[in-house]
N, C-alpha and C positions, 0 to 999 in steps of 0.2 A: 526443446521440450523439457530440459532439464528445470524449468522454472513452474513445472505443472505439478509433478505426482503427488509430491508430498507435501505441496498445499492444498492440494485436493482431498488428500486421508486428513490435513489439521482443519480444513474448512468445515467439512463432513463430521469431524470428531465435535467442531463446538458450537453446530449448527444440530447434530446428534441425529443426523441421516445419512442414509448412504451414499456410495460414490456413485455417481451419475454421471456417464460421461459425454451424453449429448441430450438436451433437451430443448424443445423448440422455447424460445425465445419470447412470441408472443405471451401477453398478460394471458390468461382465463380467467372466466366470471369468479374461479373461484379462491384466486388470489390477489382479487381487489381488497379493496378498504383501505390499509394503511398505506398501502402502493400508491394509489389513487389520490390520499388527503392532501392538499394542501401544506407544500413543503416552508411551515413559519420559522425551520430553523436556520434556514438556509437563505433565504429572502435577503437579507441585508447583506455576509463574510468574516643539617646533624653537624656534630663536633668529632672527628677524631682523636683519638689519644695515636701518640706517636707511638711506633713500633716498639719503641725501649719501652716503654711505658706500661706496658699489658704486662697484665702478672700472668706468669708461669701456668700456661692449663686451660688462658681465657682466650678467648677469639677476640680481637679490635674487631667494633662495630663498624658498620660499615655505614659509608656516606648519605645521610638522606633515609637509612636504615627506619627509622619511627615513622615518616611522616609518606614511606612508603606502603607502611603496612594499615595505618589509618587511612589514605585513600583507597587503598584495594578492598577491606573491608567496610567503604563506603561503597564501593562500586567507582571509582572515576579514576580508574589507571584505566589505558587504552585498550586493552584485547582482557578483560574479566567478562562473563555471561552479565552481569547485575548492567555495566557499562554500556555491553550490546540492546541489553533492554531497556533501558532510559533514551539511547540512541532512536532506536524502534518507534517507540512514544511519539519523541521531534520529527522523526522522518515522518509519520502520517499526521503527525499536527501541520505540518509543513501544507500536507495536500486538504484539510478539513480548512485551516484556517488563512490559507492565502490565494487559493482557485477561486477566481471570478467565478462561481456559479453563477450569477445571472445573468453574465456575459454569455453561458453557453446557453441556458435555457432561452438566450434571444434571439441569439445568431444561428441555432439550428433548431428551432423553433419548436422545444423542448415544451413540456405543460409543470411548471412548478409544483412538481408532487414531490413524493418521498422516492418513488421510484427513480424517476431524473435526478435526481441527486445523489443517488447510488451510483447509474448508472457511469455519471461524470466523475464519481471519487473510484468506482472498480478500474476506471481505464486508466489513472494517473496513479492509484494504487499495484497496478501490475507492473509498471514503470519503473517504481522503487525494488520492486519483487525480481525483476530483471538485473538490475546493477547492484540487486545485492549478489547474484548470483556469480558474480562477477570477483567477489571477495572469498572464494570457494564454496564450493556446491557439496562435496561430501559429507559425510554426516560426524559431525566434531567441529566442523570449521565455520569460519567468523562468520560465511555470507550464509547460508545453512539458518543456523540459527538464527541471526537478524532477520530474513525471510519470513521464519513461522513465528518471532515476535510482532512483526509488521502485519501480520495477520489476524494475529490477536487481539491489537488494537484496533486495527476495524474493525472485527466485531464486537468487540467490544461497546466502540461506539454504537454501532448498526443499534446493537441493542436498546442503551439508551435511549435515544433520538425513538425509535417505534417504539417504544414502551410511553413515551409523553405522546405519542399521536393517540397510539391506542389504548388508553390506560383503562378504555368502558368494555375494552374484549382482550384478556393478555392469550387468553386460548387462541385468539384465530392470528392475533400478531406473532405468536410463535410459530405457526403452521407457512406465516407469510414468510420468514425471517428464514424459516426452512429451504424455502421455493429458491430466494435466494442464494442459497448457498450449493443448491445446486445449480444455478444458473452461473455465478462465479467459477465453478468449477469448469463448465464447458466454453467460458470468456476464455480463461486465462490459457487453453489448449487453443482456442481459434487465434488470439492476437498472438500467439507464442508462431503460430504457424505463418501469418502474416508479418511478421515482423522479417522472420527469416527468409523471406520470398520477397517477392516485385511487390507494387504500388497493388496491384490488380487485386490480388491476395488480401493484402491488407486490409485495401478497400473494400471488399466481399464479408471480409470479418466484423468491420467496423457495421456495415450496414445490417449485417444479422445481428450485431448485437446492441451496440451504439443507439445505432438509428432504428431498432424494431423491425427492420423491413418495410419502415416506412417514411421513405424519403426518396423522391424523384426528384432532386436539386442535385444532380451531378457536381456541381460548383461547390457545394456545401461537404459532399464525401468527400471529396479532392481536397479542400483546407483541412479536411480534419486530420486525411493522412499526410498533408505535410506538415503539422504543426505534432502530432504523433513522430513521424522521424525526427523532426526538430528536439525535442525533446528528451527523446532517445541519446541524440548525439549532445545534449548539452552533458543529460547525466551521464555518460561514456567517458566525458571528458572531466570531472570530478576528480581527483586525486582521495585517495583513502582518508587522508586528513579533514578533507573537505565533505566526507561523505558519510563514515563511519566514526570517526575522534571528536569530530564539533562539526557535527551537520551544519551545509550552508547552503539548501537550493532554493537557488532562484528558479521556482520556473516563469516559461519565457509567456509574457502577456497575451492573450488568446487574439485583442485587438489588431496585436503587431502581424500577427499572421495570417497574408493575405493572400488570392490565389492570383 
């Protein structure tokens, strides 16, 4: 659970609603529209001086001394906040710009809206939320924070992207952008709970929230939860360098995973 609370107070803080901790899943009349349209964005994817040498009083520099302190104050030495949030950026560019969406809007017979496309970037975005959890959960430490940057830029984006659907109502696309972020809130407590349980679990989770509650293809929740552990275990198996220092995921092709 530890991959919930305090993205739930940062979701809520920039979504600027409160924390909701379960809410039914189904759309309502009254937060269609941008939910609803036609998702067009998504459609396509140093020198030393020798020790004799220093006058009397001065410190010898140290090795690499200059071009240490110009990357830190760029941000690109490995453990600075600025580093973690550039990190952040890549980690969810990873899942905006390399996830077949319309692989999943075919194979589980998704309707190309703005919703569905959330839908598929929330569960691969909790993903990243999980394995950063993973680089320390306390509040000061690398995964911590990487967590509520990785957050930020999804909404971030969310915003964007509904702001070009809805650019003829920005009132009701913020009222939707809201709905959302309570609805994230009650995903990221059901997959947290199925992840750490049986298939059963999972699968219970995915179909309240995934699938809507609307999906009687047994064969289709069973791939999803194995291609969800799949996933799980590629990013598990990540090394810090590969995850945090110079993100590299691969994730694993939605085709390849069959029941």
């Amino acid at each position: 659970m530890q991959c919930t609370r305090a993205v739930a107070r940062l979701a809520s803080g920039i979504a600027r609603t409160p924390w909701v901790t379960q809410q039914p899943y189904r759309q309502t009349p009254a937060v269609l529209g941008v939910l609803e349209q036609s998702c067009r964005l998504c459609s396509s994817a140093g020198v030393v001086d020798s020790p004799n040498k220093t006058k009397p009083g001065t410190a010898a520099p140290t090795e690499g001394g200059i071009l240490k302190r110009v990357l830190t104050k760029v941000g690109f030495t490995p453990n600075t906040k600025a580093r973690l949030k550039v990190t952040s950026h890549l980690l969810y560019e990873s899942v905006a710009d390399k996830i077949n969406y319309v692989a999943f809007f075919r194979d589980f017979n998704l309707p190309n809206t703005f919703n569905s496309w959330f839908l598929v970037t929330e569960l691969h975005v909790w993903l990243l939320l999980m394995r950063s959890m993973a680089e320390g959960s306390e509040t000061g430490e690398d995964g911590r924070f990487l967590r509520n940057c990785i957050v930020e830029a999804m909404w971030g984006d969310v915003n964007t992207r509904a702001k070009k659907l809805g650019a003829h109502n920005p009132s009701r696309t913020r009222q939707q952008i809201e709905t959302l972020s309570e609805q994230f809130q009650a995903a990221l407590i059901a997959y947290d709970e199925g992840i750490m349980s049986d298939d059963r679990v999972l699968a219970c989770a995915l179909w309240r929230r995934f699938f809507e509650m609307n999906c009687d293809d047994y064969a289709q929740i069973e791939r999803l939860v194995k291609y969800v552990r799949q996933q799980a275990a590629m990013l598990d198996s990540l090394p810090r360098e590969q995850f945090i220092i110079k993100p590299k995921v691969a994730w694993l092709d939605l085709d390849k995973c069959k029941v």
